[in-house]
ZAKOLMAR-470490 format. One record per residue (C-alpha): x, y, z. Coordinates in steps of 0.2 Angstrom, whole numbers, plus 5000, padded with zeros to 4 digits. Layout:
# residues N
XYZ
...
//
This chain:
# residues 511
525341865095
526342025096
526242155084
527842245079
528642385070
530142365061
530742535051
532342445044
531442295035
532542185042
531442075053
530242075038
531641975027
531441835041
529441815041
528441665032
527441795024
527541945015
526042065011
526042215001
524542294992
524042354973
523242484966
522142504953
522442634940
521042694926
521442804911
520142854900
520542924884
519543004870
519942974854
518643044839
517443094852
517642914858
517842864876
519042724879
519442664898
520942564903
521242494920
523242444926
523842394941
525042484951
526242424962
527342604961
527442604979
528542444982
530242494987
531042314981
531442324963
531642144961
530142104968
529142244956
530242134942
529641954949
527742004953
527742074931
528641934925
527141824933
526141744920
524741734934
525041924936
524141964917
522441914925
522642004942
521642184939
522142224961
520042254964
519742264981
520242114991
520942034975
522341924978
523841834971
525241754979
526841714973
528741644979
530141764980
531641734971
532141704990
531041594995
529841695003
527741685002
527141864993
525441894995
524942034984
523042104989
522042224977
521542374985
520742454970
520642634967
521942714980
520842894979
518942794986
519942695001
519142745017
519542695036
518342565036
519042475018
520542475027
519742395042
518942265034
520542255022
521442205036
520242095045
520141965030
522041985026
522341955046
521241775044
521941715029
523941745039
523041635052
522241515042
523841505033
524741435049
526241555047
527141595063
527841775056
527041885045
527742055039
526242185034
527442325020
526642495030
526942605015
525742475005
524442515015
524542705022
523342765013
522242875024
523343055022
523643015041
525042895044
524642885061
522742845060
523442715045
524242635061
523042645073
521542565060
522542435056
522942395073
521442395077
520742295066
521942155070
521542165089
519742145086
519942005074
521341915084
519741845096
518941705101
517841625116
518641445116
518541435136
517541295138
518041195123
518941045130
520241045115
520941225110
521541275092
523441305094
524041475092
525141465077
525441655072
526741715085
527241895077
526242025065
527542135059
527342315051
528642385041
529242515027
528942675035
529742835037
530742795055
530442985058
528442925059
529042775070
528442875088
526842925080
526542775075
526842685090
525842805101
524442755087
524642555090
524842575110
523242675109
522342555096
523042405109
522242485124
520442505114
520342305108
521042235125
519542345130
518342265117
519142095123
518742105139
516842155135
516742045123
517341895137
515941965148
514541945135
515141775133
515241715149
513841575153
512541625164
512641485176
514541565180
514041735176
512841765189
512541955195
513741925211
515141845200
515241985186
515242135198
516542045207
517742015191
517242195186
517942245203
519342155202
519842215185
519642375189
520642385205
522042275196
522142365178
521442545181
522642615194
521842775205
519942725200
518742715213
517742585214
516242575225
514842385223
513042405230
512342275239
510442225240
510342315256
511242485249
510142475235
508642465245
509342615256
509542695239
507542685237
507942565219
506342485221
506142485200
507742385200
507342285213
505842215209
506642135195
507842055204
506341995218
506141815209
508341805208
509141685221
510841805216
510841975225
510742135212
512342235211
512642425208
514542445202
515042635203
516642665198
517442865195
518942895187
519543085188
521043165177
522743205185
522343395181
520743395184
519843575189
518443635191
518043655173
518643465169
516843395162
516143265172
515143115160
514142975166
513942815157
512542675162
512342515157
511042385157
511742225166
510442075164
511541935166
510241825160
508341885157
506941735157
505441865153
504941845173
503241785174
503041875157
503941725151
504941735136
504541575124
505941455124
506541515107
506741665111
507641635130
509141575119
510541725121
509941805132
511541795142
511741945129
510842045139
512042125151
513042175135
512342355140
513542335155
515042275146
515042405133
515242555145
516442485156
517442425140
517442595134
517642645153
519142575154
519942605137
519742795141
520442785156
522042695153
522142825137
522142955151
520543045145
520643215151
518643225158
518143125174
517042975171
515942885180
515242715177
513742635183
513442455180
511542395185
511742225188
510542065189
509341945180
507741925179
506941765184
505641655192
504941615210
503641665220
504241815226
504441875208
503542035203
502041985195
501342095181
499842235186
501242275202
501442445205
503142515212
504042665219
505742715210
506842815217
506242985209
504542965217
503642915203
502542745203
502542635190
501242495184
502242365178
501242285166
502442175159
503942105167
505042075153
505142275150
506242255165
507942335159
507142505157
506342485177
508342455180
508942595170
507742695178
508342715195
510342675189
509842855179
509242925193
510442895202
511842965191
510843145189
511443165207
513143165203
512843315191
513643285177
513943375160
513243235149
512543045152
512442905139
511642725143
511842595134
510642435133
509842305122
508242375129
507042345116
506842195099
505842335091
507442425085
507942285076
506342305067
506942495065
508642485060
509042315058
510242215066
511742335061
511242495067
511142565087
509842695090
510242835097
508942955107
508743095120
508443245127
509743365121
510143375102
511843455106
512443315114
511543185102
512543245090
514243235098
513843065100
513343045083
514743125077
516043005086
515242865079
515342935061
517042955066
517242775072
516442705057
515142635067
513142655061
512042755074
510442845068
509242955079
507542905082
506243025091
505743065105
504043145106
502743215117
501543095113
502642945117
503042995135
501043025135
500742835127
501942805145
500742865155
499742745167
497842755173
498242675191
499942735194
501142895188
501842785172
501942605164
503342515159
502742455141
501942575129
500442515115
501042365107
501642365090
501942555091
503642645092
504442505105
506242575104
505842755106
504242745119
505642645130
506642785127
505342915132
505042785149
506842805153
506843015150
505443035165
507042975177
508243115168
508243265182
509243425183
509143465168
510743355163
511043325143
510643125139
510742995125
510242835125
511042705115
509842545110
511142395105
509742245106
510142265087
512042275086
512842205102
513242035095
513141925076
513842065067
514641915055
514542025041
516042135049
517742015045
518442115062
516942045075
516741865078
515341765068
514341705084
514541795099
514841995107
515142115093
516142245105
515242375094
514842535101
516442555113
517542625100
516142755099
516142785117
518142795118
518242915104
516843035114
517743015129
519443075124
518843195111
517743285125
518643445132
//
């Protein structure tokens, strides 16, 4: 499916569909000292007079009042398919009503079977940014023009072939495509992610994926560096954390490393570090999870997926501060060398840890992969990982939580969510957290008091392997990684992709 501008209208005039909005209008008056509100709908904005003419000459037209996501169709006087979708009162519209908007009219289009829909631009530029219109839309599009049907043994035909936008100002046209190339580069991004998360685990073992991140990377992201840890590198690397969860694995662990630096880079080019938790399929170890809850956990590697997606969004954006990404990458599973719970390891800062239960294995991952990255001395780092099921219990499944050690840089986080329409809320961390981390046989456990705090004592586990000083945030997406069927742009079963615009939106705003 292709998506198009057309500034002349021309193509528009041969599409299957036609799809232009409304707007409601309320007027109150007062007459005796008594209020009276009436409500019109506007369609002021349509440059066709004789389709303004056909659409109040419709008898159905009495009853449509344009609320949002109201619609009424009707056949031009040429034949052609007119949706006409409510977008209620043109003043409360924000980014993310346009989002959604677009999402449910994108469906419908598909449901509809037609091959070329045309999308009137003016109709729905209703951000006072013509450009970020574009790029929502688009975007909105991408990310709902998805789905995992590789191992269905009959596919659903793709019958849409062109999505067109038309009836703007052809002295916005470069602006705008700049807006849709760039909202392009961000959902093949999401795609990519999203195919990863998806992935079976019995294909998708920890070898497999570092190997198709590699070969995505050296194929898509010209002049990135790209560097794969083996078991024996890890162990020169003194990653005993991470490798005791992969002991019980029959698939060796991976560290993916890959660097991408500006063209005019300097000295004063910041340099961030993103993390990702990459279980590709977590059984609980001998802390075994129950069968129930075993289900999805291919999810767990969605940590991973995000970073690199946003990783290699902001690199073919051409980000103007170096990035690295670190990928930890295994499973957790069982066999008789598997860690056993009461073990006590060394990470690679020095500290021992007691690992009292080995299902709290992505933060003994994280730990070292964190480590690791404070080497490189970086100006910020942000993990992401669906590290704890206590944040869903927090926040929900719709909400990531965010925490760290520098509010500064929490908040520019925060902020590119806000930014991105995506829900992120800090939670704390506080001393008596990292003291409930604290082991009476080794230097630090890996789970905290039960029932208490889960999400942020994880996150005070993981801040014991931040050094230099370095500005972090960690980013718990147990929550929102995937099901997020109440968003008409992700998929109803499956990765979400959520998160990554966040990440994109940091990483080229950062100067």
């Amino acid at each position: 499916m292709h998506l198009t501008l057309d500034s002349n209208g021309q193509k528009a005039l041969t599409s299957d569909l036609l799809i232009l909005s409304a707007f409601q209008k309320t007027k109150t008056t007062k007459v005796k000292g008594k209020e009276t509100t009436e409500t019109t709908v506007s369609v002021d904005h349509w440059a066709d007079k004789t389709l303004k003419e056909e659409f109040h000459d419709l008898r159905a037209a009495k009853n449509f009042k344009a609320a949002k996501d109201e619609t009424i169709t009707m056949t031009s006087a040429m034949g052609q398919t007119v949706k006409v979708v409510g977008l209620g009162d043109k003043t409360k519209i924000t980014a993310e009503d346009l989002r959604k908007t677009t999402a449910k009219i994108f469906k419908s289009v598909k449901a509809e079977k037609s091959a070329i829909a045309a999308l009137d631009f003016s109709s729905f530029d209703v951000l006072k940014d013509s450009a970020k219109a574009a790029h929502v839309i688009a975007e909105a599009i991408g990310m709902t023009n998805y789905s995992f049907d590789k191992y269905k043994s009959t596919k659903t035909p793709e019958s849409l072939k062109e999505f067109i936008l038309f009836g703007f100002d052809k002295k916005k046209e470069i602006g705008l495509k700049k807006a849709i190339a760039d909202a392009e580069i961000l959902t093949n991004a999401i795609t990519v992610a999203r195919d990863f998360v998806n992935e079976v685990p019995n294909v998708l073992r920890s070898t497999e994926y570092a190997k198709r991140v590699e070969e995505d990377a050296k194929k898509n992201l010209k002049g990135v560096k790209v560097k794969v840890l083996n078991k024996a590198q890890l162990k020169a690397e003194k990653m005993d954390m991470f490798l005791s969860v992969n002991a019980g694995s029959a698939y060796e662990a991976r560290l993916v490393h890959l660097t991408y630096e500006p063209a005019k880079a300097t000295k004063n080019t910041k340099h961030i570090v993103l993390v990702g938790k990459g279980l590709v399929f977590d059984t609980g170890g001998y802390s075994l999870k129950p069968g129930a809850n075993m289900m999805n956990m291919k999810y767990d590697m969605a940590g991973s997926a995000t970073v690199y997606g946003a990783f290699r969004a902001a690199v073919l954006m051409k980000a103007n501060v170096k990035i690295t990404c670190l990928l930890g990458i295994t499973d957790n599973a069982v066999n008789s060398e598997a860690t056993m719970p009461d073990s006590i390891v060394t990470a690679r800062n020095g500290k021992t840890v007691e690992i009292l239960n080995t299902d709290a294995e992505g933060r003994l991952v994280l730990g070292d992969v964190l480590d690791y990255a404070c080497d490189l001395k970086p100006d910020g780092i942000i993990n992401a990982a669906t590290l704890t099921g206590a944040v869903l219990i927090a926040l929900g499944n719709q909400i990531t939580g965010a925490m760290g050690n520098n509010q500064k840089w929490i908040d520019a986080v925060l902020a590119s969510a806000k930014q991105s329409d995506e829900y992120m809320w800090q939670l704390p961390i506080i001393p008596e957290f990292s003291q409930d981390m604290k082991s009476k046989t080794a230097d630090l456990k890996n789970i905290g008091t039960p029932m208490r705090a889960g999400t942020a004592t994880a996150a005070a586990f993981l801040q014991e392997f931040i050094k230099n000083d370095v500005p972090w945030c960690h980013l718990d997406i147990a929550g929102t990684a995937d099901g997020q069927s109440h968003l008409p742009y992700c998929p109803g079963h499956g990765a979400s992709g959520l998160t990554i615009r966040t990440l994109v939106h940091l990483l080229t705003h950062t100067k």
